[in-house]
C-alpha positions in Angstrom: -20.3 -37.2 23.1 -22.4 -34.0 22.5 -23.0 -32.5 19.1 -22.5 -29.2 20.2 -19.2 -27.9 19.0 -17.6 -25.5 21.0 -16.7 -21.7 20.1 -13.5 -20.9 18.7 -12.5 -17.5 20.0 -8.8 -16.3 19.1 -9.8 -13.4 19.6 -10.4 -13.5 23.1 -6.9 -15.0 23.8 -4.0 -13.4 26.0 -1.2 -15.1 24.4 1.1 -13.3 21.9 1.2 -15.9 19.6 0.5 -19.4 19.7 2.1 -21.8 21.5 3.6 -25.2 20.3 2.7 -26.9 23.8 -1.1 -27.8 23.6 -1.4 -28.2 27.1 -1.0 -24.5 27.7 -3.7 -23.0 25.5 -7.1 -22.1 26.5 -10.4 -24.5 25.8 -11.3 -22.5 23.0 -7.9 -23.0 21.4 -8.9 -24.1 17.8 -6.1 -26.9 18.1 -7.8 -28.5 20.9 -11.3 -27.6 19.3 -10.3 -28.4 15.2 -7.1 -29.6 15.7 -7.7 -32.2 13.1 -8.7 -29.9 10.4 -5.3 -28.0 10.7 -3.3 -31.3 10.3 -2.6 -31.4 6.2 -2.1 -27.2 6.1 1.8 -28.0 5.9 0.7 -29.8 2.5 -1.1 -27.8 1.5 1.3 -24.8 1.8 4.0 -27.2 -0.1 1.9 -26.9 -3.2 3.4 -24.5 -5.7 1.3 -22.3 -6.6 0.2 -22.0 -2.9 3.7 -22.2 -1.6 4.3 -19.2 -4.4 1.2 -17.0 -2.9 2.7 -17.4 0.4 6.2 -16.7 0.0 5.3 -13.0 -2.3 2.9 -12.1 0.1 5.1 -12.7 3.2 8.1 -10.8 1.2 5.2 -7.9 -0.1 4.6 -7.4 3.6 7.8 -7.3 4.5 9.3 -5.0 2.4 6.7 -2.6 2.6 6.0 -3.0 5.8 4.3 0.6 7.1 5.4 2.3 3.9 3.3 1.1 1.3 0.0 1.8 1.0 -2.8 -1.4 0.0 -2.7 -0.1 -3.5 1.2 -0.5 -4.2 1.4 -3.8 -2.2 -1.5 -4.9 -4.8 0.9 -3.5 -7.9 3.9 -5.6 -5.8 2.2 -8.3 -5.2 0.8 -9.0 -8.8 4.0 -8.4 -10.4 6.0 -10.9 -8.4 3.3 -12.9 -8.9 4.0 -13.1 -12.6 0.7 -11.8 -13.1 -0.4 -9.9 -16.1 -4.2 -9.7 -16.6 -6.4 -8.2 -13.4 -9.6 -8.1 -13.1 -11.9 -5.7 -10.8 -15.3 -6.2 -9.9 -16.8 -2.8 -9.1 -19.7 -1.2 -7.8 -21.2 2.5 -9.8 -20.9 3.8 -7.0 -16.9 3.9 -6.9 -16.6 3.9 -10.6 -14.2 7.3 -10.1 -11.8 4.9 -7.5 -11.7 2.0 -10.0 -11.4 4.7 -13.1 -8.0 5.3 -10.9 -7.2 2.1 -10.2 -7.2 1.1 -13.4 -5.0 3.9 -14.8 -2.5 3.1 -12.0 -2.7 -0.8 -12.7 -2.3 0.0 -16.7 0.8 2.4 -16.1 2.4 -0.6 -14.4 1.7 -2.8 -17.6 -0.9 -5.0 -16.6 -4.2 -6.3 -18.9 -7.1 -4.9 -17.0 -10.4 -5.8 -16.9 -13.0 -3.8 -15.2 -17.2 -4.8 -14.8 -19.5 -3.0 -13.2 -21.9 -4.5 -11.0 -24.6 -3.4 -12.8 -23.6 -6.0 -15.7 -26.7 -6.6 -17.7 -28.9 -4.1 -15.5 -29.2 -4.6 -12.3 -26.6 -5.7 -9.3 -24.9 -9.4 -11.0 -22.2 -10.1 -8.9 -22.4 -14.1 -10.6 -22.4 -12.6 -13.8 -18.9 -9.9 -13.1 -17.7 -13.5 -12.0 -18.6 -14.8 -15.3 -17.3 -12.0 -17.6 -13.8 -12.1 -16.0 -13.8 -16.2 -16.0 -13.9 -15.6 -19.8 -11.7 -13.2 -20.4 -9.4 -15.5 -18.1 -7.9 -12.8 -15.6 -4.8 -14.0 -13.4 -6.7 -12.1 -9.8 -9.8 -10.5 -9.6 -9.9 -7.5 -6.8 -13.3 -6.2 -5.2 -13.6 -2.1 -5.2 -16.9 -1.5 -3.3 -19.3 -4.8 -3.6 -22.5 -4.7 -1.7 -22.4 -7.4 1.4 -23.4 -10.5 0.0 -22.4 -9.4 -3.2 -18.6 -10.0 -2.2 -19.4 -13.2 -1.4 -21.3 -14.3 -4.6 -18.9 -12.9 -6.5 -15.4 -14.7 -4.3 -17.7 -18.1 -4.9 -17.9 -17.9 -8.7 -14.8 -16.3 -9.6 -12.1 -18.6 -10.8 -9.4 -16.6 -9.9 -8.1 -15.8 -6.9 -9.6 -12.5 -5.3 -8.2 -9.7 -2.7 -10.5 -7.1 -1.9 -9.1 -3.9 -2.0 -12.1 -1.1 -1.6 -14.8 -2.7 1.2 -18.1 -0.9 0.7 -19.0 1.2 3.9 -20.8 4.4 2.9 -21.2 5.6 5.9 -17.6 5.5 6.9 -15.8 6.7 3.2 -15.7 3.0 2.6 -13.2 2.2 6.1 -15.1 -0.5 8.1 -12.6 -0.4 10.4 -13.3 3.1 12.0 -16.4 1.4 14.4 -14.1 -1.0 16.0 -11.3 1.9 16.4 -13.4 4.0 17.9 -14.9 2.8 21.1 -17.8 5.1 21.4 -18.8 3.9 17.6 -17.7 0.3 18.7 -20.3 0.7 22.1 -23.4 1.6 19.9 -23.1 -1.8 17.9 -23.2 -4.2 21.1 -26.3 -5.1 22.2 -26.8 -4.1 26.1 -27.8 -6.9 28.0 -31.5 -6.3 29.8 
């Protein structure tokens, strides 16, 4: 058997949604490619606090389905959610967005706790982990971390994270607008020679 493990690639599939009958789904179908790692998900989604994150998000989406903007699903979310103190890791260069965030998360009732990235001079994504580990926040939310940054910080953080600002300054922060747009979209793939 090779070592080579072959691509998953959902995205390049036709089908709708997936099918129960394995026989009918493409090579890269990551049930016929990782179908083993999928087996225990169904525990995993029976744990409580697991089970509780799936059930408010799937009742957050549906209620507010194409009404509510990211920022009142996050208020929804965290109050069904029994949560009461949020923390946001922030970048200086959206400190006016989290200034608002955190008035809008405050008039709602919740503890928050804000740290700039610049914790202790200098870009310290570990350490706006760190701070809001010890003030023991319920979720952490990203507004504007560098790439890389993100990820440091979603490593060290103890609680759970949702990103709610992703940092794109050439786009007003909406990463999404290259892969909308398909002349945008055309510059990023590399022509073949």
């Amino acid at each position: 058997m090779s070592d080579i493990v072959k691509n998953i690639r959902c995205a390049y599939c036709k089908a709708d949604m997936c099918t129960e009958d394995i026989e009918k789904t493409p090579e890269f179908c990551p049930r016929r490619i990782a179908g083993d790692a999928l087996k225990d998900t169904g525990k995993i989604y029976a744990e409580p606090e697991i089970k509780k994150i799936s059930d408010v998000a799937a009742a957050v989406e549906d209620e507010g389905y194409k009404k509510w903007q990211r920022v009142k699903e996050l208020v929804e979310f965290s109050k069904r959610m029994d949560y009461k103190r949020l923390g946001i890791a922030f970048c200086i260069g959206l400190i006016e967005e989290t200034r608002g965030l955190c008035r809008i998360l405050e008039s709602h009732g919740f503890i928050v706790d804000s740290v700039c990235c610049t914790v202790e001079g200098g870009c310290n994504p570990v350490g706006q982990a760190k701070v809001l580990n010890h003030v023991n926040t319920d979720l952490n939310i990203i507004m504007g971390l560098c790439i890389g940054h993100d990820i440091l910080f979603s490593k060290y953080s103890e609680a759970p994270v949702t990103t709610l600002v992703v940092k794109d300054r050439v786009t007003c922060h909406n990463p999404a607008a290259p892969l909308t747009n398909r002349y945008w979209r055309d510059t990023y793939i590399k022509q073949q020679e």
